[in-house]
N, C-alpha and C positions, 0 to 999 in steps of 0.2 A: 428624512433626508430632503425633501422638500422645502421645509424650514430654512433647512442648512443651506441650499442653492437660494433661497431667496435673502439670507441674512449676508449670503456673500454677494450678490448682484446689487444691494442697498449699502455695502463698506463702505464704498466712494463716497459718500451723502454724509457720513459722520465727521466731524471737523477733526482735520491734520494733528497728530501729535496730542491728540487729545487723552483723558483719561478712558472715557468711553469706548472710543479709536483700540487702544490697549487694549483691555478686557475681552472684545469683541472677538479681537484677533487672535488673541492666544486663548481664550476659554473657547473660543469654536475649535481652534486646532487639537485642546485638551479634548474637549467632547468625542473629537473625531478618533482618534485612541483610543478613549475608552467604549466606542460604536464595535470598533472593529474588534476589541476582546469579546464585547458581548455578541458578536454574531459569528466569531470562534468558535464560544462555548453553546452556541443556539442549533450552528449548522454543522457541527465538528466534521469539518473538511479533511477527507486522507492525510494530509501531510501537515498537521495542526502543526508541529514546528517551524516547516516555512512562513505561515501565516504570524506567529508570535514571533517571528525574526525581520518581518515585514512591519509587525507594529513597534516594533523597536524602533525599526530606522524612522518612522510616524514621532513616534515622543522623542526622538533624537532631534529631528526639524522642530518637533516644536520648541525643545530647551533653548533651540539654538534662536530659535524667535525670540524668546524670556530673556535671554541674556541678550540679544540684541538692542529688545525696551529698556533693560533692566541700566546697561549702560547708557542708554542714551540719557533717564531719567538721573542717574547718578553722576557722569560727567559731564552732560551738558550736552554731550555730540554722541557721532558715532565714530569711532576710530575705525580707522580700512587700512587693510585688516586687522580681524580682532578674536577674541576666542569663540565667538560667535561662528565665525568661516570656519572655525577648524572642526567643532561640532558638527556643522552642515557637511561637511567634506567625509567625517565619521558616518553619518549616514547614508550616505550614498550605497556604500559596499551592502549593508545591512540592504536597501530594499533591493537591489540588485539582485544576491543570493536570496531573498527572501520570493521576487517577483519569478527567476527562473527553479524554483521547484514547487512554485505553487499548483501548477497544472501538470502534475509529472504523476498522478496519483502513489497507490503503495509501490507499485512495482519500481524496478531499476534499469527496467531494459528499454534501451533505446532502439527505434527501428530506422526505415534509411527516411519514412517522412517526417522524423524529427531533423534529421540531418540534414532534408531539403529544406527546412527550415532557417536552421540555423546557418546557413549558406545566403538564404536568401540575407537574414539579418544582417549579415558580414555587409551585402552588398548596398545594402540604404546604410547601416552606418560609414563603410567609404563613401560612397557618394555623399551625404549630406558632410559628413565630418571633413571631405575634400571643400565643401561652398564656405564652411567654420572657419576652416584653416586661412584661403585663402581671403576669407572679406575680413573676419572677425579676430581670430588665434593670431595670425602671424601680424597683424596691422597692430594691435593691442602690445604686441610683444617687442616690434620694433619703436615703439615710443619710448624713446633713451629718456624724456624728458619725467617719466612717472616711473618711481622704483619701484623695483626686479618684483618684489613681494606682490606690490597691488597687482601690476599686470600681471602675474602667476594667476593668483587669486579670480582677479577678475575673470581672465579666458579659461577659469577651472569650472566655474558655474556652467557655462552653456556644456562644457565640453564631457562633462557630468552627465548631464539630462541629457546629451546625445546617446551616451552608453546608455543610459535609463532606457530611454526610448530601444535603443538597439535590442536590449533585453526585452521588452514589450512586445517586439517582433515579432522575437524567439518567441514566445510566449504564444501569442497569437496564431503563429504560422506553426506551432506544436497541434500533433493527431488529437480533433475533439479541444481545440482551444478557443476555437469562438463563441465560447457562452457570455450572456451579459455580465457574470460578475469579471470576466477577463476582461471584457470591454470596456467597462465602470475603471478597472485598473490601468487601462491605457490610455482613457481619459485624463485620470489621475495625472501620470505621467506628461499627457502633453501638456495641460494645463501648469504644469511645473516647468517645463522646459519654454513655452512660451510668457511665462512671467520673467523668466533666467534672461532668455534674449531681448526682452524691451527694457529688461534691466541693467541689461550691457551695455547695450545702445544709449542710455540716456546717459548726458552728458556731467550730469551734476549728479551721479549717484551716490556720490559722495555724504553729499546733505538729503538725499530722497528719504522720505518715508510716508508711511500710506499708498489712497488713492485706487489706482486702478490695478496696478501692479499685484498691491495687497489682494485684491479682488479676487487675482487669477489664482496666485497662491491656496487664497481659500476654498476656493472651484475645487483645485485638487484635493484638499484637505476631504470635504464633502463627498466625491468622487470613489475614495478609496474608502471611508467607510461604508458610503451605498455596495459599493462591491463584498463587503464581507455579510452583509445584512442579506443580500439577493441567495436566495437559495442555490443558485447556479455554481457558489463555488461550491459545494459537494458534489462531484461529479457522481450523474448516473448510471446506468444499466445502458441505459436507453442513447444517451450520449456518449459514451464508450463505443455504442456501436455505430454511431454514425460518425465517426472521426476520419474524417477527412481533410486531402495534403492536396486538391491537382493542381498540376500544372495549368489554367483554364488561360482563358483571357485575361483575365483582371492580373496574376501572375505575372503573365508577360509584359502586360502591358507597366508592369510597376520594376520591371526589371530593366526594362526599353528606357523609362525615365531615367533610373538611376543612372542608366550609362551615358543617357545622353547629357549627363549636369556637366562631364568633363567637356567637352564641345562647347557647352553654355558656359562657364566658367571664364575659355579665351573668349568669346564671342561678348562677354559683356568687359573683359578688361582690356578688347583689345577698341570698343565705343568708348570707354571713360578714359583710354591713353594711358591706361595703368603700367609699370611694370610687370610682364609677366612672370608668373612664376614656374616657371619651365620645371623645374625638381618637384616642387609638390603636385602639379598636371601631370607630370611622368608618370612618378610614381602611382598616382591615382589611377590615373588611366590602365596599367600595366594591374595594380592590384584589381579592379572592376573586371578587366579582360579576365584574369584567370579565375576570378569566382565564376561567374559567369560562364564560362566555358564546364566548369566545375556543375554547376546547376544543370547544363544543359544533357552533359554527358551522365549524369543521373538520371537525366528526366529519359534519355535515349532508353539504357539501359531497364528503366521501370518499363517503358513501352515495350521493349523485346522481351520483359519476362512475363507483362501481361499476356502478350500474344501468345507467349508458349502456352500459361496455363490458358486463354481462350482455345489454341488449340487442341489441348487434352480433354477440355469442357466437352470441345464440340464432339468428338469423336468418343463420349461417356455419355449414358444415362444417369440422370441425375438420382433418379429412384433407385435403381437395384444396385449402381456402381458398375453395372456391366456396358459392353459396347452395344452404341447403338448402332440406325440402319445404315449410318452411313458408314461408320467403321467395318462393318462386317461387309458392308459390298464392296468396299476395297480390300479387304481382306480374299474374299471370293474371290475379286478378278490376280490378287499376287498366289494365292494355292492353286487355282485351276492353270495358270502360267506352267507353274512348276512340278505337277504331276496329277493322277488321280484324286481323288477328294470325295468325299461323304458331304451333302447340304441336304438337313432338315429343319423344317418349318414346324410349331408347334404351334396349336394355339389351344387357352382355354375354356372349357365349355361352361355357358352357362355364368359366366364373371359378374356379369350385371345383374345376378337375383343378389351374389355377396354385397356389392355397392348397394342397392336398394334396400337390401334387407338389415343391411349393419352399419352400413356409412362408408365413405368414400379412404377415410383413415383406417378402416379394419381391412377394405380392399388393396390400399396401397401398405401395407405390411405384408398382405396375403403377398401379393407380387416379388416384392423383397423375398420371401422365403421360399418361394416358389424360384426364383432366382438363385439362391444359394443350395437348394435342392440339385435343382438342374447342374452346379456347377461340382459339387460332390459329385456326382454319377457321372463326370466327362474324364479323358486322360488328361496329361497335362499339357498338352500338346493343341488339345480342342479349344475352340474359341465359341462360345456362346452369348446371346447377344438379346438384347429385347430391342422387338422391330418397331413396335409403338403397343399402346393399348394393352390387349392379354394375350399379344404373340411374340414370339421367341423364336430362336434359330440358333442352328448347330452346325457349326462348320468342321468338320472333321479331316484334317489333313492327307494324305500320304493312307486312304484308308479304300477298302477294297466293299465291295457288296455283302459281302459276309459281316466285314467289319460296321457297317451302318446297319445292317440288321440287328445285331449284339450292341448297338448302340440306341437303337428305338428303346429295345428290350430295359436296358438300366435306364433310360428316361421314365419309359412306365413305369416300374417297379420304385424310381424312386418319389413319386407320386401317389403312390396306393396307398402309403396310412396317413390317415388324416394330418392337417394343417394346424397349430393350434395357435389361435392368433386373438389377442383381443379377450380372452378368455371363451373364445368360441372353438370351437373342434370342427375346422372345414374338412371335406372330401373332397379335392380335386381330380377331375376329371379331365383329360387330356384329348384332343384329335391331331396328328402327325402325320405329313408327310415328307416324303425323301426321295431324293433323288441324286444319279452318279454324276459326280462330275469330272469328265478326262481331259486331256491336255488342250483337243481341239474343238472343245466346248465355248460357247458364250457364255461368260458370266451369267447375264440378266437370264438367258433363255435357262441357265442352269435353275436360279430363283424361281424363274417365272414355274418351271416343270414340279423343282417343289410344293411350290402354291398352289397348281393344279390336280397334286397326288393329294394332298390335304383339304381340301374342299372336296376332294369324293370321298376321302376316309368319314368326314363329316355325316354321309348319307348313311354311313354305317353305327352311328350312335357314337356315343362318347365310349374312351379310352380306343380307339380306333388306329390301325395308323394303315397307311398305304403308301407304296412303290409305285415311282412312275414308269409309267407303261405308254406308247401311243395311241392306244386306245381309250384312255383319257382323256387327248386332245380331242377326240372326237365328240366323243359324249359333252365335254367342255365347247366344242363349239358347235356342238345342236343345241344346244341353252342357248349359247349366245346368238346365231342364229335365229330360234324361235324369240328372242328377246326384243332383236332389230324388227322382226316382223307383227311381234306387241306392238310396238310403236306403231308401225303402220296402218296395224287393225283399227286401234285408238282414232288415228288421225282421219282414214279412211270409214269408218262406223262399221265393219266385219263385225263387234260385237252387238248383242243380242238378249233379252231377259226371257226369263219363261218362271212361272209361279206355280209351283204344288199347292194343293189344297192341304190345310190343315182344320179335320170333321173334327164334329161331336159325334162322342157317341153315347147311345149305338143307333142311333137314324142314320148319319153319314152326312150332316149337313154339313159344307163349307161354312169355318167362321173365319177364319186365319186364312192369308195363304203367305208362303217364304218365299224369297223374290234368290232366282240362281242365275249366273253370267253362262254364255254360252258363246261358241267362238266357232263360227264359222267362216275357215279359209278359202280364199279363191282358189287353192291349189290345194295345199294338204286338204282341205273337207274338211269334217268334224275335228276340232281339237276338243281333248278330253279338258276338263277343269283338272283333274291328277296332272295334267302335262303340264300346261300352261301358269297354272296358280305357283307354284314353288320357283318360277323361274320369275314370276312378277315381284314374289317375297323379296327374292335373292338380287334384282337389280334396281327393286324401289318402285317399281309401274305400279304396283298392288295398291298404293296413294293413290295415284290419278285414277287408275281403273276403279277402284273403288267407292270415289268420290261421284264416278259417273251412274254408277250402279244404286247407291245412295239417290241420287238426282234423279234418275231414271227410275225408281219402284215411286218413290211419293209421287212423284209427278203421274205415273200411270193409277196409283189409287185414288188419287181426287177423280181424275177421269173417271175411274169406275163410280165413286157415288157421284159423278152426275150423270151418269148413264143409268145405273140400274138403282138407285137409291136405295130401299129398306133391305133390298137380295145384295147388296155389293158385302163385301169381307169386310168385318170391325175392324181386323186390324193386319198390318205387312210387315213381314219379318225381313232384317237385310244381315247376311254374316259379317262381318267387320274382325281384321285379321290383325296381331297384335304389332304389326309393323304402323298400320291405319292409330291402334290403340298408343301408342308412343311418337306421332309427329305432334308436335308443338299444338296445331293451327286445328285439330282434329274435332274440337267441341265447336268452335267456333264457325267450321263448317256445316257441322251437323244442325246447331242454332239457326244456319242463315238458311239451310233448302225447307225448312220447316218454315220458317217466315216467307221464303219466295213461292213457295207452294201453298199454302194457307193449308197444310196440314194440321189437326189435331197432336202436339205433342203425345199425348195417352194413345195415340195411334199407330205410332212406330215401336217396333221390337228391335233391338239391338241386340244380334244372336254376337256371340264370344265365346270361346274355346277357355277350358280351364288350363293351357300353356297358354295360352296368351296371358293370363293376367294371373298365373303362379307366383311369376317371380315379383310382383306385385309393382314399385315404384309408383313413373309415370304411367304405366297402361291401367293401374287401380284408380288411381285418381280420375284418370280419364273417365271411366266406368260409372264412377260416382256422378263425376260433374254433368254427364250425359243426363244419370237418372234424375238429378237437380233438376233438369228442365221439361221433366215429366213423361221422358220415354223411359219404356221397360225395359227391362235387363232377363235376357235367357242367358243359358248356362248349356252350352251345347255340345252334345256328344258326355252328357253327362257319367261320370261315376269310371270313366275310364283314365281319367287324368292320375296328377299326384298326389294330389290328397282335396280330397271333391266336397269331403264333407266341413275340411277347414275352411275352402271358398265362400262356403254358403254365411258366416262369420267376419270374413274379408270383404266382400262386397255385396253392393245390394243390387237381391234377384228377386226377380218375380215371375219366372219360365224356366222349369228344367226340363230340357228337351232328353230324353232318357236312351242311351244309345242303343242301334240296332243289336247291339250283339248279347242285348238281353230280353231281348224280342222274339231272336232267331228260334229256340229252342224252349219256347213257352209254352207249348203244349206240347211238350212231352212230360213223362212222367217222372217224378224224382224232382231233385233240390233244382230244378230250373228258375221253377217258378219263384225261388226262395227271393232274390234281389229284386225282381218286377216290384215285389209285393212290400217290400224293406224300403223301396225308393220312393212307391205310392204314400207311403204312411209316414215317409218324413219330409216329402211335399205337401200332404194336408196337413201336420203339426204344424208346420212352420208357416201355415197357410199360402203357399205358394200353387201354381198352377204347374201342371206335369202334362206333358206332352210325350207320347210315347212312337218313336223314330221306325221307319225302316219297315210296316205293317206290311205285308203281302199275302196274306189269307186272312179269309173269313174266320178260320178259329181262329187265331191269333188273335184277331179285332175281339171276337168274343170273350174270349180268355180274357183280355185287358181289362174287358168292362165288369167281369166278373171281379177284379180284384178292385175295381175303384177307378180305372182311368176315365177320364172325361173327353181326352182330346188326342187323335194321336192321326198320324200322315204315315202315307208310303203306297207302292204301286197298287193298293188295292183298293185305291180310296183316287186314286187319277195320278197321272205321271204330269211332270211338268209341262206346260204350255204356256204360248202367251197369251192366251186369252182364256181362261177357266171360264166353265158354264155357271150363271151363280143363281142361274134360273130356273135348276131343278128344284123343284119340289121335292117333301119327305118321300112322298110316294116313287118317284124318281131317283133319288137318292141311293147312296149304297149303303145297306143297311148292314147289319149285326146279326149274323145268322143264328 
């Protein structure tokens, strides 16, 4: 096609009326026909009959060229008009119907952004066909002096290619019609319609041939075959879905123009002293106003249906189809108006091991059917709703205390047999709370009591639910209470380390110690870590507090080997809680106290709970990228988790701290000792180091080392402090009776 735009931009250069001239002209236009069947049958575009009724009207303009040459060579001239015009005028209709269902693909159904379309077309064919009429059509048609036929003829050409065009519109301004082969076709088209008009315009067209005129001609000729060769006219998938009509700027502003041509129109015939033409400005003017008006009032009515469905959007979740939080709190504040009411809050436990363990697409089905669960087990009257995330709510109308009790109840039960999703078989486990809600209730505070029954049910394990009570709020704000006073500790330094020895045995030397937070308040005294820790978990402190305690043990171990050298502890153990294990920035911390402390990497013990790093995700990685940089990994409160021995396979450890409660009853007789002994021997397989928790007698210690332990802490061997003696001696030392 290249070729072809460059053989047409060199026409003008071949000498007038030549043979050459001839050839060039009408074997490009032949070529051009036969382009466009062969990228027919290359691209086979939806509506292959449009396109072979579009190349029709193609080899119809060209005949009408042939016979154009063919008389001038054989008579001598060109007669005006001749069977030539009549050809070209038979063409027209053909590309016309061939250009408006080129872009229409298989289907038949028109929507209203075709109709904004074709509106718009109406209104650039009045307006330009008003500028026609008045400079060119009606000027052409009143010259009494040129018979009726030419001036027909003549003012039929442009008036042709206006329709042409006006269809190009259509075409263009159709859903998903701006692809380059449409574009290549409205080139086509203009290039037609601007060879039409300099050919009106010229005075001698009579005798014209060749030149530049030809030129445009063939522009177009080239143009419509590019378009059938461009893969763009098979429409795709892809382009199907991106079909778009708006109304935008460009729109308006090409609508603004058309209207203002009538304006332009008087304004330039009333500078040249023209007679005006009052009938065809009328009429134009009056035809542009009601399109126009027509356009608009489509475009009104598209904006008020969009907004409807924006507004059903907003007040739907997109995932489950249920209401979301905002629906449902409008909902809450029109039920609690108009009588008693049932609101419970559901949320599920545990959602983030399904995302982590399966994918965020086997979670988001899980939700969906947990959704249509939930909606099975409600009357028809109930409204339930996802509040975001893996919580849900039930708003239970006109329903009494008994009645949301029997309503908890089919929520559980319809939760209890597995999920099956993805080809996996979930068990979903549920925590609920509820609360009444009467006439002269607050909404939020109605919610809010919910959310606070449901956060204690939580303390009670999964499938849980619980009833708001006032004494809730209590409990709920001695949390938040002790939480505000976190902060303060924090800010003020009320906190405090202290380090258990962790011996060998059986001499009892310190080689380990584990570094523990302590909280001493100005007022309350002693705060437990049992008190304080779940309440740091639950409002995010556990991060900073933890970072400091991180900060605070390395930095207190260098101290110690420059204090005591060869007697200081090899190494310090810090807990690290699975909130710590899952913030983003958590490695990178850990990275930077090690460097700002000139700590030994191989120095630090990074103790973790096997629920911290169960549900696996970001808290395993973490785990991993930590051991990358050469701290060790303990596994604490070993063999009590949910599955302790899969751990050991998931991430890498090199410390299992073995929990007390297999310690407690170690010398006694019978299968006590059975686990000690099972734990011992699959920490030396696996060559890992075992540390046994919770020691508080001398037999116990003894027992231990009878089965294999090497290392083990607890009050019998020293209670935390901050400053452990590291300066006993064996003989010193607490030995192994």
């Amino acid at each position: 096609m290249t070729i072809g735009a460059l053989i047409s931009l060199g026409y003008p250069l071949l000498p007038s009326e030549s043979v050459a001239s001839t050839v060039v002209y009408n074997g490009l236009g032949v070529v051009s026909f036969l382009v466009i069947l062969v990228g027919v049958r290359r691209n086979r575009p939806p509506r292959v009959g449009a396109w072979l009724l579009f190349a029709a009207g193609v080899i119809m303009f060209v005949s009408a060229d042939i016979v154009y040459e063919v008389s001038g060579l054989v008579l001598g001239t060109h007669p005006y008009p001749y069977w030539d015009d009549l050809l070209y005028f038979l063409a027209y209709p053909m590309l016309w119907l061939g250009l408006l269902r080129t872009g229409r693909g298989r289907g038949r159904a028109r929507g209203p952004r075709d109709l904004a379309g074709a509106i718009d077309a109406a209104v650039i064919a009045v307006a330009v066909g008003l500028v026609y009429w008045v400079f060119i059509i009606e000027p052409g048609l009143g010259d009494l002096s040129t018979p009726l036929s030419e001036r027909l003829v003549t003012v039929g050409y442009p008036t042709f290619d206006v329709l042409m065009c006006t269809v190009t519109t259509i075409m263009l301004t159709r859903t998903g019609g701006r692809t380059p082969s449409a574009l290549l076709l409205a080139a086509g088209c203009g290039f037609t319609l601007a060879g039409d008009v300099i050919w009106t315009l010229t005075e001698s067209f009579a005798s014209y041939s060749g030149g530049l005129i030809n030129a445009i001609f063939l522009l177009g000729y080239v143009s419509w075959a590019a378009a059938a060769l461009h893969p763009s006219m098979r429409p795709t998938a892809i382009a199907a879905a991106n079909r778009v009509n708006q109304f935008g700027r460009g729109r308006l502003g090409l609508l603004a123009a058309c209207t203002l041509l009538v304006p332009a129109v008087l304004f330039i015939q009333g500078i040249r002293h023209d007679e005006i033409n009052w009938l065809s400005v009328g009429v134009g003017a009056i035809a542009l106003f009601l399109l126009v008006l027509a356009r608009l009032a489509g475009f009104v009515g598209q904006v008020q249906d969009q907004a409807g469905r924006l507004e059903r959007l907003a007040m739907r979740d997109d995932l489950t189809g249920l209401a979301n939080r905002r629906r449902f709190e409008e909902a809450v504040t029109e039920v609690v108006a108009a009588g008693p009411a049932q609101v419970c809050l559901l949320d599920l436990n545990d959602f983030k091991v399904v995302n982590d363990l399966h994918g965020h697409h086997v979670g988001d089905r899980l939700l969906a059917a947990v959704a249509e669960r939930l909606t099975g087990a409600l009357r028809e009257a109930d409204l339930v709703a996802r509040m975001g995330g893996d919580e849900f709510a039930v708003l239970a109308p006109d329903a009494t205390t008994e009645d949301g009790d029997a309503i908890v109840r089919r929520l559980i039960d319809a939760l209890r047999e597995p999920i099956v999703v993805g080809g996996h078989e979930l068990l979903v486990a549920a925590t609920l709370g509820i609360a009444d809600a009467t006439a002269d209730a607050d909404p939020v505070e109605v919610l809010r009591r919910a959310d606070v029954a449901m956060y204690a049910a939580k303390e009670g394990g999964s499938r849980q639910h619980r009833r708001y009570c006032p004494e809730l709020d209590d409990r709920a704000g001695e949390a938040a209470r002790l939480g505000v006073e976190m902060r303060m500790g924090l800010d003020t330094g009320q906190f405090r380390m202290v380090y258990q020895p962790i011996v060998a045995l059986p001499e009892g030397r310190t080689l380990y110690v584990e570094s523990l937070v302590r909280w001493q308040h100005p007022e309350r005294g002693f705060v437990s870590p049992a008190d304080f820790i779940p309440v740091a978990e639950q409002n995010g402190l556990i991060v900073e507090l933890g970072e400091w305690i991180l900060r605070t043990a390395c930095a207190q171990f260098m101290r110690w080997r420059e204090e005591h050298g060869a007697n200081a502890p090899e190494r310090i153990s810090v807990n690290v809680s699975a909130r710590q294990l899952n913030e983003p920035g958590f490695v990178t911390v850990v990275a930077d106290v090690l460097e700002r402390t000139g700590m030994p990497a191989s120095s630090l013990i990074v103790e973790v709970t096997e629920t911290a790093v169960f549900g696996g995700g970001t808290a395993v990685q973490a785990v991993k990228d930590i051991h990358a940089l050469g701290v060790r990994i303990a596994l604490d409160d070993f063999g009590t988790g949910h599955s302790s021995l899969g751990l050991l396979q998931t991430i890498p450890v090199d410390v299992l701290k073995v929990d007390k409660s297999f310690v407690d009853n170690l010398t006694m007789a019978g299968r006590h000792a059975v686990i000690a002994t099972a734990l011992i021997q699959v920490s030396n397989g696996l060559g890992l180091t075992a540390v046994a928790e919770g020691v508080e007698t001398a037999e116990q210690a003894a027992e231990l080392h009878r089965l294999g332990y090497q290392l083990a802490q607890g009050y019998h061997f020293g209670r935390p402090v901050a400053e452990p003696d590291f300066t006993l001696t064996e003989d010193q030392a607490v030995p192994v009776r």
